[in-house]
C-alpha positions as CSV (number, residue, x, y, z in Angstrom):
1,X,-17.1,-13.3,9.9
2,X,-18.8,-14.8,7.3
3,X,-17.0,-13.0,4.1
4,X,-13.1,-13.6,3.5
5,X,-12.0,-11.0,1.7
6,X,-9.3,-11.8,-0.7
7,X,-8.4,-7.9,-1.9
8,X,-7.4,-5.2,0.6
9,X,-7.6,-1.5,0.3
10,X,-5.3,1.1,2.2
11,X,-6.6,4.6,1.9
12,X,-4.6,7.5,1.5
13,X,-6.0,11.0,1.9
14,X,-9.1,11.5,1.0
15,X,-10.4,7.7,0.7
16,X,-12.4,6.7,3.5
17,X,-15.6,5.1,2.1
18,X,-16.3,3.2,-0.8
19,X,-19.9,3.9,-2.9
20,X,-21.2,0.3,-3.9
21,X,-19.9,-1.4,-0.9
22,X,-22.5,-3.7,0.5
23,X,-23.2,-5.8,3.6
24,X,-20.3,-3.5,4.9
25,X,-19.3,-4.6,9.0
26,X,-16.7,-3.2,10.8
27,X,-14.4,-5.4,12.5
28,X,-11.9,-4.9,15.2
29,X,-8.5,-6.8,14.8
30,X,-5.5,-6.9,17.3
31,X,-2.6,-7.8,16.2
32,X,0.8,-9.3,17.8
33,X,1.8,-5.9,17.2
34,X,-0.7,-3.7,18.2
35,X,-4.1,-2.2,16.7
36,X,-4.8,-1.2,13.0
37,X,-5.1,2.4,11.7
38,X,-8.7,1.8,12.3
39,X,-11.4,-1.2,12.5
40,X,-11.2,-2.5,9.2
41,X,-14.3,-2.5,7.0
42,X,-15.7,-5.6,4.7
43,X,-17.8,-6.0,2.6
44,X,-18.7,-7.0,-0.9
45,X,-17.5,-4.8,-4.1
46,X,-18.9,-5.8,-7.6
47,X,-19.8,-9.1,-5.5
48,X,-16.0,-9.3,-4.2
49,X,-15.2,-9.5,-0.7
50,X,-12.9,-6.6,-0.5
51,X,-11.3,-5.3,3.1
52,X,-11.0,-1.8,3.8
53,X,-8.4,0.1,6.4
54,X,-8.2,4.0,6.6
55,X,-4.3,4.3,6.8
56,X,-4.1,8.1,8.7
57,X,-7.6,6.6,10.8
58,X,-10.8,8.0,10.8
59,X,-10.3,11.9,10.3
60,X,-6.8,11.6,8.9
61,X,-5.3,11.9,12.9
62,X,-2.3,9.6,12.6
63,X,0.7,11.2,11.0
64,X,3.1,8.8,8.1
65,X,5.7,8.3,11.3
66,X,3.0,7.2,13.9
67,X,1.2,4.9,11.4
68,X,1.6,1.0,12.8
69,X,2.3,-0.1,9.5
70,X,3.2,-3.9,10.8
71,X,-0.6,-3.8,12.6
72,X,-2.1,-2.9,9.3
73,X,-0.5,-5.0,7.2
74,X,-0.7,-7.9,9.2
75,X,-4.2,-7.3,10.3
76,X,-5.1,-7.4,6.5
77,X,-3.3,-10.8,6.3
78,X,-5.3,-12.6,9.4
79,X,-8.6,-11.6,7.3
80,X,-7.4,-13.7,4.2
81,X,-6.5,-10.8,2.1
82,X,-4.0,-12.2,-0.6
83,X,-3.5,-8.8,-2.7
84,X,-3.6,-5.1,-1.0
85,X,-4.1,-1.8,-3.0
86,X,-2.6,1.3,-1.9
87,X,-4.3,4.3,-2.7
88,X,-2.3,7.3,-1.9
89,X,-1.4,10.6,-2.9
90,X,1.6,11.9,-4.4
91,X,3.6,14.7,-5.4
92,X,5.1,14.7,-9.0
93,X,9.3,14.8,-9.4
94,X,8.9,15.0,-13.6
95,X,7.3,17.6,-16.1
96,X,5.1,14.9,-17.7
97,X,3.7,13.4,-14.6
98,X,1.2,16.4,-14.3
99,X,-1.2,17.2,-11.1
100,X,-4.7,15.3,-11.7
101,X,-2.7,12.1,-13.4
102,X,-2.1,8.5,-12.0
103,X,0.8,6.5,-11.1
104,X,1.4,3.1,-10.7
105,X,4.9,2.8,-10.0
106,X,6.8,0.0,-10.1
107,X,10.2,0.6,-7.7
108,X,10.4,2.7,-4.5
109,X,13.7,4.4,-2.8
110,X,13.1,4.4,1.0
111,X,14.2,7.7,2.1
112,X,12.5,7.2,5.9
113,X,13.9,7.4,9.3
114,X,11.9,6.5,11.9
115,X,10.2,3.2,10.9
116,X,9.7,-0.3,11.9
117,X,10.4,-1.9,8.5
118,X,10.3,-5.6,9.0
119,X,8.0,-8.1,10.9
120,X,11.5,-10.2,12.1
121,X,13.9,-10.1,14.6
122,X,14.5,-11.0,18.5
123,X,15.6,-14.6,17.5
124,X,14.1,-14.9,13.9
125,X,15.8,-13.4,11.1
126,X,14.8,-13.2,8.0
127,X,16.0,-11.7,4.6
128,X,13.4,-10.8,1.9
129,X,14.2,-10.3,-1.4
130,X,12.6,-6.5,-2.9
131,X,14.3,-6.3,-5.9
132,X,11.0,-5.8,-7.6
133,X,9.3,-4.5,-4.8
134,X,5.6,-4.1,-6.2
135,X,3.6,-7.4,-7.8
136,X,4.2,-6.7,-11.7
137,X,1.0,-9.1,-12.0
138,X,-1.3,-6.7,-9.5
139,X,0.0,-4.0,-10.9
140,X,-0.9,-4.5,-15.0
141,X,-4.3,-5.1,-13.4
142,X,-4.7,-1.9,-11.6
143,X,-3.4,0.3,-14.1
144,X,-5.9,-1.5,-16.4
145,X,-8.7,-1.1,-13.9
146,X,-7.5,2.9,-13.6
147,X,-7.5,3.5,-17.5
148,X,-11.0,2.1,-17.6
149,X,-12.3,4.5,-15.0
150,X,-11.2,7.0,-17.6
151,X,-7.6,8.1,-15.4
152,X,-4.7,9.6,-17.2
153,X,-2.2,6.9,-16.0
154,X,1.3,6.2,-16.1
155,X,2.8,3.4,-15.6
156,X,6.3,2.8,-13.7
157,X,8.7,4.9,-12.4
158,X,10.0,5.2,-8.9
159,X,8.2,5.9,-5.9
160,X,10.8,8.0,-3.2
161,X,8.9,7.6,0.0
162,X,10.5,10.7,2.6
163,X,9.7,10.7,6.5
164,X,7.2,13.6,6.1
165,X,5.1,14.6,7.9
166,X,6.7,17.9,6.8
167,X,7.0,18.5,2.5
168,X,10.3,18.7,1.1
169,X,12.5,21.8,0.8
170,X,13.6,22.8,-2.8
171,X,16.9,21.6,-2.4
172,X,15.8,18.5,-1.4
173,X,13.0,18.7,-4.5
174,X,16.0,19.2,-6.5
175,X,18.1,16.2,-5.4
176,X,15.6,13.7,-5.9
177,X,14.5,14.9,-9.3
178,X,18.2,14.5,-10.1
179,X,18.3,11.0,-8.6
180,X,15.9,10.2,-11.0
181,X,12.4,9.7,-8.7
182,X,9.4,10.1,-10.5
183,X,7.0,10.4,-7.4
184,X,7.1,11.5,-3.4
185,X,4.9,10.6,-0.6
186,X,5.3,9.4,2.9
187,X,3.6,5.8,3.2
188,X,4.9,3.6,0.7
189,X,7.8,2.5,2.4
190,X,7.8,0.2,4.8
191,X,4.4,-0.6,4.1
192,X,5.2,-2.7,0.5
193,X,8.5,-3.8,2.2
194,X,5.9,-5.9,5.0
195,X,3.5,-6.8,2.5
196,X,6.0,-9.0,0.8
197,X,7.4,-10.5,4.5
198,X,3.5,-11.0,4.9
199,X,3.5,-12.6,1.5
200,X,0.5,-10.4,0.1
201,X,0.7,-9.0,-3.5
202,X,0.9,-5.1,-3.5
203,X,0.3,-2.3,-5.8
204,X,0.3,1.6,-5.6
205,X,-2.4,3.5,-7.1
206,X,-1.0,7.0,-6.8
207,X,-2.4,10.5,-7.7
208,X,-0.4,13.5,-8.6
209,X,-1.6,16.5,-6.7
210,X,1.5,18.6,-7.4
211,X,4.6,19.2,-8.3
212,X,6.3,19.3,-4.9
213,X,8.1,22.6,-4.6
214,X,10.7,22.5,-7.6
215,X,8.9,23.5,-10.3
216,X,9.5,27.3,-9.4
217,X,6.3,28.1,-11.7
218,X,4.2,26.7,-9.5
219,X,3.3,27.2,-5.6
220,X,4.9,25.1,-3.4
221,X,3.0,22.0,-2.5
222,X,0.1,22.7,0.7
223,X,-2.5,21.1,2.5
224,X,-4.8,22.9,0.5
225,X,-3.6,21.8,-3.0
226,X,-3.5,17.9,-1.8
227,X,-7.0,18.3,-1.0
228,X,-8.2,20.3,-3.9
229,X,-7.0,17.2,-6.1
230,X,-7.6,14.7,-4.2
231,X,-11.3,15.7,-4.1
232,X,-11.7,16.0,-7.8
233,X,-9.9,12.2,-8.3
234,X,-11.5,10.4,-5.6
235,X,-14.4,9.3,-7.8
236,X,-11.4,7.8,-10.5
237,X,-9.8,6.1,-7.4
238,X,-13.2,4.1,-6.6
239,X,-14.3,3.5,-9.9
240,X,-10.6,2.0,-10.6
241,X,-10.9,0.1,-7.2
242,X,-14.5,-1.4,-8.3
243,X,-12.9,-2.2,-11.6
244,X,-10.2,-4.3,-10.1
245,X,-12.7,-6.2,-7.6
246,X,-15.2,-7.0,-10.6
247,X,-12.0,-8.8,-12.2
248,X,-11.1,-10.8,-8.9
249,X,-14.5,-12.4,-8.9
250,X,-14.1,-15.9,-7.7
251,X,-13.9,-18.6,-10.7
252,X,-12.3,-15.8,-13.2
253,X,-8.8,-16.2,-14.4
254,X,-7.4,-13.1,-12.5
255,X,-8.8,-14.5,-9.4
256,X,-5.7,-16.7,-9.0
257,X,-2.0,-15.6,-8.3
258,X,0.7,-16.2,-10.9
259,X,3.5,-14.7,-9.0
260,X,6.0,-15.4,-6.3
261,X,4.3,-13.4,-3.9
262,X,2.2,-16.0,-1.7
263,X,6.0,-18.2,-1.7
264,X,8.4,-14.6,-0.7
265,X,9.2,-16.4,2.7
266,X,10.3,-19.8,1.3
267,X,13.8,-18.6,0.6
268,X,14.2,-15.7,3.1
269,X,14.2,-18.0,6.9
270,X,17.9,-18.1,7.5
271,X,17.9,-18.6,11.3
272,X,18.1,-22.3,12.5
273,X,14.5,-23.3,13.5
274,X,15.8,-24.4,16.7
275,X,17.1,-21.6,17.8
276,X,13.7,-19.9,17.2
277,X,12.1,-18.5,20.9
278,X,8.8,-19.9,21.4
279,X,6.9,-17.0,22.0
280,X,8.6,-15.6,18.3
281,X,7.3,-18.8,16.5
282,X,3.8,-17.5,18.0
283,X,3.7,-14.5,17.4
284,X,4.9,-14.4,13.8
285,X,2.9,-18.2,13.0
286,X,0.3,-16.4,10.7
287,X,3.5,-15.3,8.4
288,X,6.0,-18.6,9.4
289,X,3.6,-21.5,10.7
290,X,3.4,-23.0,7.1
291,X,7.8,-22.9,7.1
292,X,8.5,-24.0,10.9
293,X,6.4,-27.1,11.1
């Protein structure tokens, strides 16, 4: 492959291709972990090599619990990809977050069941530090890529990710409005929790289709309402996307990382590296080979 992308995009609903994308190729990755979503698709964006991975798969047939979140995020890593985007929708938990806006939030509350949430374990433990679970840095320069596509955006607020694949009930609505969430979906968590074991920036570019079901002067969140936004923001969500790849050119001064992102690992190790199995140090040397030498 002769491109190395250094930005990666995960689509949510409704984000499968990207207008502008040139010399596109699809590449199949295996992982220690099993396949990807889908073959992952590269190419060059405002002359950036940029890495694309449809999250649900080609024709949105893998549900939020049967995602392989570790194969996707680690697939992204083995291409070069430094920062990921997450494009995905959301359902609004506030009055002033209204259907048609943007979000890029800036703390999550993992409210899921069912999920492998960490690359480490059988012999190799490691304890990574999520405090401030999204790269503040990425971040500013999404929201700034947004609010030059012309997006109503807000920025912060916290991102409750719930099992799914099912909506919430009002009572559940309820609690988590009084919990304080801003925003609900079902793939932020783990998949920002693996980007920072994988030591990749990552940032959530949400839109609002709704206001989940406690607003009682609204219908209740459907299929059919996701879609009907999703459709009319889609265009915002590339044009922001394009935005952010024309500012990571190569030689410009967003191109290089100012955070602790690429260094999340250096403190987390805590098992004695001679305890380590082999076949552990080989499977997780893409993430540890640089620590375990």
């Amino acid at each position: 492959m002769e491109l190395q992308p250094k930005l990666g995009v995960i689509g949510g609903s409704g984000l499968y291709n990207m207008p502008g994308l040139q010399n596109a190729q699809e590449i199949e990755v295996s992982t220690p972990f099993g396949q990807p979503s889908a073959p992952l698709v590269v190419g060059l964006l405002q002359d950036t090599p940029v890495a694309f991975l449809a999250r649900h798969g080609k024709g949105h047939h893998i549900s939020p619990s049967e995602i392989n979140y570790r194969a996707n995020i680690y697939a992204l890593k083995s291409l070069g990809v430094e920062r990921v985007v997450s494009i995905s929708a959301c359902g609004s938990l506030r009055e002033d977050y209204a259907p048609g806006d943007m979000v890029v939030p800036d703390q999550i509350f993992d409210y899921t069941k069912d999920r492998q949430r960490t690359f480490f374990g059988d012999g190799l433990v490691a304890h990574i530090g999520v405090a401030d679970p999204f790269c503040a840095g990425l971040s500013r320069q999404v929201a700034d890529a947004a609010r030059q596509a012309g997006a109503k955006l807000h920025q912060g607020g916290t991102f409750i990710t719930i099992e799914g694949p099912r909506f919430s009930t009002r009572g559940e609505s309820d609690v988590f409005r009084a919990w304080g969430m801003s925003i609900i979906g079902m793939t932020a968590s783990p998949e920002a929790f693996l980007a920072r074991e994988a030591e990749l920036c990552y940032s959530v570019l949400a839109h609002v289709t709704d206001y989940d079901c406690w607003r009682v002067s609204e219908e209740p969140v459907s299929v059919e309402t996701v879609i009907a936004v999703l459709n009319q923001n889609t265009h915002l969500a590339q044009n922001a996307v394009a935005n952010l790849a024309r500012s990571l050119q190569a030689g410009s001064s967003a191109a290089e990382r100012q955070c602790g992102c690429s260094s999340a690992l250096a403190t987390a190790l805590i098992t004695d590296p001679r305890r380590i199995p082999s076949e552990v140090r080989q499977r997780l040397s893409l993430l540890v080979g640089k620590y375990l030498k």
